[in-house]
C-alpha positions as CSV (number, residue, x, y, z in Angstrom):
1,X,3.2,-49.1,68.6
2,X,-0.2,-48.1,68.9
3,X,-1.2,-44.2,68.6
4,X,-4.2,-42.3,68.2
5,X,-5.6,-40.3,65.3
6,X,-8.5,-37.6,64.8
7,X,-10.3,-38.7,61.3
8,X,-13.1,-36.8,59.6
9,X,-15.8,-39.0,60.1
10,X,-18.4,-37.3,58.3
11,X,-19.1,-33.7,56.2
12,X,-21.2,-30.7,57.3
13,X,-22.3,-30.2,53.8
14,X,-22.5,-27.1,51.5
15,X,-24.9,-25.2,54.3
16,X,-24.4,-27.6,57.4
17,X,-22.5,-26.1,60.6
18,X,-19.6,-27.9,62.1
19,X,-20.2,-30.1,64.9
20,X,-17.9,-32.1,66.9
21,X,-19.2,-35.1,65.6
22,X,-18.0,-34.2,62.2
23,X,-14.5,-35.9,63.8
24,X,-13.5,-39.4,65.4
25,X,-10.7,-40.3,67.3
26,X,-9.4,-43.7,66.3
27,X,-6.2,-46.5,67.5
28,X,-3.5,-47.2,64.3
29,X,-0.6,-49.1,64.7
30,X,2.8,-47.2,63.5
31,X,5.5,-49.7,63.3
32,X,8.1,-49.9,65.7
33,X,11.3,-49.4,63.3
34,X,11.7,-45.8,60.9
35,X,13.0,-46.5,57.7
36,X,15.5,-44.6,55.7
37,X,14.2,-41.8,54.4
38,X,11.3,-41.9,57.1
39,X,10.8,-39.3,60.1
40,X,8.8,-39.7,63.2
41,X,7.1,-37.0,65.2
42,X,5.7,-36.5,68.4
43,X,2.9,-34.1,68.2
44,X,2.6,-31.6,71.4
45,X,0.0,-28.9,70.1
46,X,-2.5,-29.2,67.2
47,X,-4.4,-25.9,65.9
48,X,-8.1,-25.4,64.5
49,X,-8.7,-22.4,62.2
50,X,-11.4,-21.5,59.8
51,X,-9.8,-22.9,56.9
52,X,-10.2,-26.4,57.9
53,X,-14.0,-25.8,56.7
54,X,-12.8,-26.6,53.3
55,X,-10.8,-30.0,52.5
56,X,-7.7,-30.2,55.6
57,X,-7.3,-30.7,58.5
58,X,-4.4,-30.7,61.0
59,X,-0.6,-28.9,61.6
60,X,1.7,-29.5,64.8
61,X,4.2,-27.9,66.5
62,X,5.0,-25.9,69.7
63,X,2.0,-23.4,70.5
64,X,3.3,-19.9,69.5
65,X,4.3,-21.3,65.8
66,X,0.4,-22.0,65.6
67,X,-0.1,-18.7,66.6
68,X,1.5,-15.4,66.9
69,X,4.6,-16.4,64.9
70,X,3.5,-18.9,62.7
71,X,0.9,-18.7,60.1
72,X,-2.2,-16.4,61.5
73,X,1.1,-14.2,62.7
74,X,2.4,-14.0,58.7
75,X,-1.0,-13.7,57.4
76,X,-1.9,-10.5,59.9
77,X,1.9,-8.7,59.7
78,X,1.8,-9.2,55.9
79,X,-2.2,-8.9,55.0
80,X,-1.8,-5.6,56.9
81,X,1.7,-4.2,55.2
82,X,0.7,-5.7,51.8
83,X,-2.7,-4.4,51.5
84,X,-3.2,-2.3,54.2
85,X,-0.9,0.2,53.1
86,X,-0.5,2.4,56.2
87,X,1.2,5.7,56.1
88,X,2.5,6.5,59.6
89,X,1.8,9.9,60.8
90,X,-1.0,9.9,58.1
91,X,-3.7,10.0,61.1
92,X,-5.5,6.8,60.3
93,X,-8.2,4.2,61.4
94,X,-8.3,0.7,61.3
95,X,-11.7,-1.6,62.3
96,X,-10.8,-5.5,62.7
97,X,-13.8,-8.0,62.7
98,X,-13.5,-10.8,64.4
99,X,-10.8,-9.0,66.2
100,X,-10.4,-11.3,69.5
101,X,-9.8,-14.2,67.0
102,X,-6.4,-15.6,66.1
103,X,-5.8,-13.3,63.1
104,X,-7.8,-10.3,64.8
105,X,-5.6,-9.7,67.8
106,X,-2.7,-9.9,66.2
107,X,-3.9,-7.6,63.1
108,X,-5.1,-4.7,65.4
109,X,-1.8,-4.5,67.2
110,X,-0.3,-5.0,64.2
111,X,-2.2,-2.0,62.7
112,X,-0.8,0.5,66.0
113,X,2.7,-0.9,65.6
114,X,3.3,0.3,61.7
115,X,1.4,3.7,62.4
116,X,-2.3,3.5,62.5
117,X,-3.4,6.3,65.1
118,X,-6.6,4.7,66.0
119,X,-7.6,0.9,65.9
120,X,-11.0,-0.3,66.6
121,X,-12.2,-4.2,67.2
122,X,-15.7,-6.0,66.8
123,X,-16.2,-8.9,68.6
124,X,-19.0,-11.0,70.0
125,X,-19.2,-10.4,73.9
126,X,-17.9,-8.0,76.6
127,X,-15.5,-10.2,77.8
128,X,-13.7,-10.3,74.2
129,X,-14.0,-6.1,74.4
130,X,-12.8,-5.5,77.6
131,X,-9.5,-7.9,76.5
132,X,-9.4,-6.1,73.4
133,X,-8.7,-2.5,75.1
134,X,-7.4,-3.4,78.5
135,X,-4.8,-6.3,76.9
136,X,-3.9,-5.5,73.5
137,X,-3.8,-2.0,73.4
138,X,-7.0,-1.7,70.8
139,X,-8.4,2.1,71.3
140,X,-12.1,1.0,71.1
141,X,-14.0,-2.4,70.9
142,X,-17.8,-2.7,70.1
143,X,-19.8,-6.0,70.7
144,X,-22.1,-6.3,67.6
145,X,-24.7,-8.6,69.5
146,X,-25.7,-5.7,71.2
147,X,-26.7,-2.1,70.0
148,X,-26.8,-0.6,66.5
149,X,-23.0,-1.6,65.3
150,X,-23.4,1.2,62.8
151,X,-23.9,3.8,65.3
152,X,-21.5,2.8,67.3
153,X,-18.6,2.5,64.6
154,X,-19.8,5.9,63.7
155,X,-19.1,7.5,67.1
156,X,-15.7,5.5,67.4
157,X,-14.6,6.2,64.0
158,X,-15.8,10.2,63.4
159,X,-12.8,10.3,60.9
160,X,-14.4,7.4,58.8
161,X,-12.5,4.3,58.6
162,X,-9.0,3.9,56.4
163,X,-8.3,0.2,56.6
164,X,-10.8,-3.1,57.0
165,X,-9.1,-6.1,58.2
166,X,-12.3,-8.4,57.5
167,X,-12.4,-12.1,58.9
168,X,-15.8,-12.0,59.1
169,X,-17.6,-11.4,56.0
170,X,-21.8,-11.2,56.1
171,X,-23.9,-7.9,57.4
172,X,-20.9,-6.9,59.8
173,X,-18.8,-6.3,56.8
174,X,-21.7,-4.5,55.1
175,X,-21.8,-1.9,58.0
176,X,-17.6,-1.3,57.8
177,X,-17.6,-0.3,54.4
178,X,-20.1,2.1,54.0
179,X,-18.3,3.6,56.8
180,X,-14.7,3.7,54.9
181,X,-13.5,6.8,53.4
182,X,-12.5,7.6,49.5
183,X,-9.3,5.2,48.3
184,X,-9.6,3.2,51.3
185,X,-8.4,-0.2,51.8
186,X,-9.8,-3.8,52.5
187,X,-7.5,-7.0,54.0
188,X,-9.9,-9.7,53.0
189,X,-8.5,-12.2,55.3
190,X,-11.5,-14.2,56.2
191,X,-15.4,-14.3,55.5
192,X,-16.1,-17.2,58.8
193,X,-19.8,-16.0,58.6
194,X,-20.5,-17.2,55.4
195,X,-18.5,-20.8,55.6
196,X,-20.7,-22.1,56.1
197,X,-23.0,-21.7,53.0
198,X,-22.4,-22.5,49.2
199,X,-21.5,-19.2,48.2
200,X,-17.7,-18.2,46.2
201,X,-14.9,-16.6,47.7
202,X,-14.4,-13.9,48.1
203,X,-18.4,-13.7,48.5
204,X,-20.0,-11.1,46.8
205,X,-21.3,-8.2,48.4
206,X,-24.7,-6.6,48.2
207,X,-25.3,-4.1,45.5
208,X,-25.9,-1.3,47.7
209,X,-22.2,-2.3,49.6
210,X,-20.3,-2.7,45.8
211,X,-21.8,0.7,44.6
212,X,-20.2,2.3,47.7
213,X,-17.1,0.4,47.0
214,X,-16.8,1.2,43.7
215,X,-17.9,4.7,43.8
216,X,-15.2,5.1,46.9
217,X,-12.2,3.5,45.1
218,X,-12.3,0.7,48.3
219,X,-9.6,-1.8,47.3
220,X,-11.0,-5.5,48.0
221,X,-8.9,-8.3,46.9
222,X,-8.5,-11.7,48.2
223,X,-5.6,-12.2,50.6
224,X,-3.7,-15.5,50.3
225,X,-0.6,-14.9,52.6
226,X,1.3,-18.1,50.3
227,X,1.8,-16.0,47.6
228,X,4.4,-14.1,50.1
229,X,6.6,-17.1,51.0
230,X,9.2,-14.9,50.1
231,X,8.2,-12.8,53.2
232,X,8.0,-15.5,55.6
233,X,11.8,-15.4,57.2
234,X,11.6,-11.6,57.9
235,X,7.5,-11.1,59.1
236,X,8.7,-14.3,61.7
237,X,12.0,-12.5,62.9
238,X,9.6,-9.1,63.1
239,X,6.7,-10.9,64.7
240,X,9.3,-12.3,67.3
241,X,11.1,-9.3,68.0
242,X,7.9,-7.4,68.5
243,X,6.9,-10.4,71.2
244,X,10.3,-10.6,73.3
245,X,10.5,-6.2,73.0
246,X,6.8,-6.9,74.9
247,X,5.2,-4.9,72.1
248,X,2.8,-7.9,71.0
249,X,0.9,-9.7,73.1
250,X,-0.3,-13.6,72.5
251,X,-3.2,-15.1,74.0
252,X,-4.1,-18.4,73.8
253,X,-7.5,-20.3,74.3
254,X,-6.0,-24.2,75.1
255,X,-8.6,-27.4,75.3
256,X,-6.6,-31.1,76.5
257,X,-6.5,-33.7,74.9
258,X,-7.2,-35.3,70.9
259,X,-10.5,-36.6,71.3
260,X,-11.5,-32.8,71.9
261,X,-10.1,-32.1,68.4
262,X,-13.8,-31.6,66.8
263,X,-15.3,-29.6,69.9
264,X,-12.2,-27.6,69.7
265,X,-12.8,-26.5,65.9
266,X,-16.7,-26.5,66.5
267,X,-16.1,-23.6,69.4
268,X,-13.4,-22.1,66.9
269,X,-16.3,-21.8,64.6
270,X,-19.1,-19.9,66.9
271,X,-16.4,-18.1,68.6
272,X,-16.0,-19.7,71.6
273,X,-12.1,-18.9,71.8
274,X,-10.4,-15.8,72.6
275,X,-6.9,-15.6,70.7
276,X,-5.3,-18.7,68.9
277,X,-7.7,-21.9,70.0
278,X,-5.0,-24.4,70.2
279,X,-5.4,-28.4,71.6
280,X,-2.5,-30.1,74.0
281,X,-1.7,-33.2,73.4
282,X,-1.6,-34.8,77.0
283,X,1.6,-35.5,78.0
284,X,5.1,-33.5,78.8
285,X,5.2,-30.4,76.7
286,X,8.4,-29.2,78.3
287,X,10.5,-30.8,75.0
């Protein structure tokens, strides 16, 4: 039997940017017979996600366990419960970067449903900020390609800001946290902006940012949601409940076919998707 298969055909280097042609689709012949202690899948859906900058690649299954109630899901429920510690009733503010990404829109709502009073997203275009507040229920949304993002935080967030849900890393970053208030808390979830250059992670901040920090009692550890396996069974039964009750909304950016697999992930990468970016594999997805 003869099947197709997305390869990485070359690296982007230390300080290169993704680009489709990073990836090549190729023919492979499976044989026809499974042997004992063999399985055979048929892939339906295939996600891209930041991570894949580093050494992986792929994961399939039905959309939504890409998504909402599948990994990015676990890591927003459980970045925000284990290190956003929110009090509810306790008048607080939460800012998301990258918040019309796969982890973002799930980890603003998130933020509103265990008791934050006021959520705030930054994004990269007025389409992603009107979705933000009219959609997903966010209270405010500033594009940070256009006006001062520091004034604007400033107005949206008199109160100061309680808890950072960072996927973004970079300047963006820089202007939350001197904005967060004494014994505040940050989900270091993701750091996209600076994947692609050869910095450590988590990268360090600026000296003026880690004085703040410091001086402010920020917390600012990495977030790996694997170390929370244990966690798994009941932040999927929450995340689902939260879905059929209407109370979380999924969105979806889908591209066809497998030999879109690299422009998929290259749009993933300069924000060209708007929720999970997922790829169909062409064929009956009813199963």
């Amino acid at each position: 039997m003869i099947v197709q298969r997305v390869v990485l055909n070359s690296r982007p280097g230390k300080n290169g940017h993704s680009v489709a042609e990073n990836f090549r689709v190729e023919e492979v012949n499976l044989p026809d017979c499974v042997n004992e202690g063999q399985v055979q899948v048929r892939t339906l859906y295939l996600c891209v996600d930041p991570y894949m900058r580093y050494p992986q690649l792929v994961n399939g299954h039905l959309s939504y366990f890409l998504g909402a109630t599948g990994m990015p899901g676990l890591t927003s429920l459980i970045g925000v419960q284990e290190k956003g510690h929110i009090t509810a009733g306790s008048n607080q503010t939460t800012a998301v970067s990258g918040a019309a990404g796969a982890c973002g829109c799930l980890a603003g709502q998130t933020g509103h449903l265990l008791g934050c009073s006021r959520v705030v997203g930054i994004c990269g275009t007025p389409e992603k900020c009107l979705f933000l507040t009219s959609e997903l229920g966010f209270d405010a949304a500033i594009n940070y390609k256009e006006g001062n993002v520091a004034e604007q935080l400033h107005k949206l967030c008199p109160a100061g800001v309680d808890v950072y849900f960072d996927n973004v890393g970079g300047d963006i970053s820089d202007t939350v946290i001197s904005q967060m208030n004494q014994n505040s808390h940050i989900i270091l979830c993701g750091q996209i902006s600076q994947y692609n250059k050869d910095v450590p992670y988590a990268p360090p901040l600026p000296p003026a940012i880690e004085a703040i920090q410091k001086e402010r009692n920020i917390t600012r550890e990495r977030f790996l949601v694997l170390n929370y396996k244990d966690k798994f069974e009941s932040g999927i039964l929450q995340l689902s409940q939260w879905f059929k009750e209407g109370k979380l909304k999924i969105k979806e950016t889908m591209i066809n076919g497998l030999e879109n697999m690299g422009a998929a992930f290259q749009s993933m990468m300069t924000g060209g998707n708007i929720g999970k970016q997922i790829v169909c594999i062409l064929g009956d997805t009813s199963l």
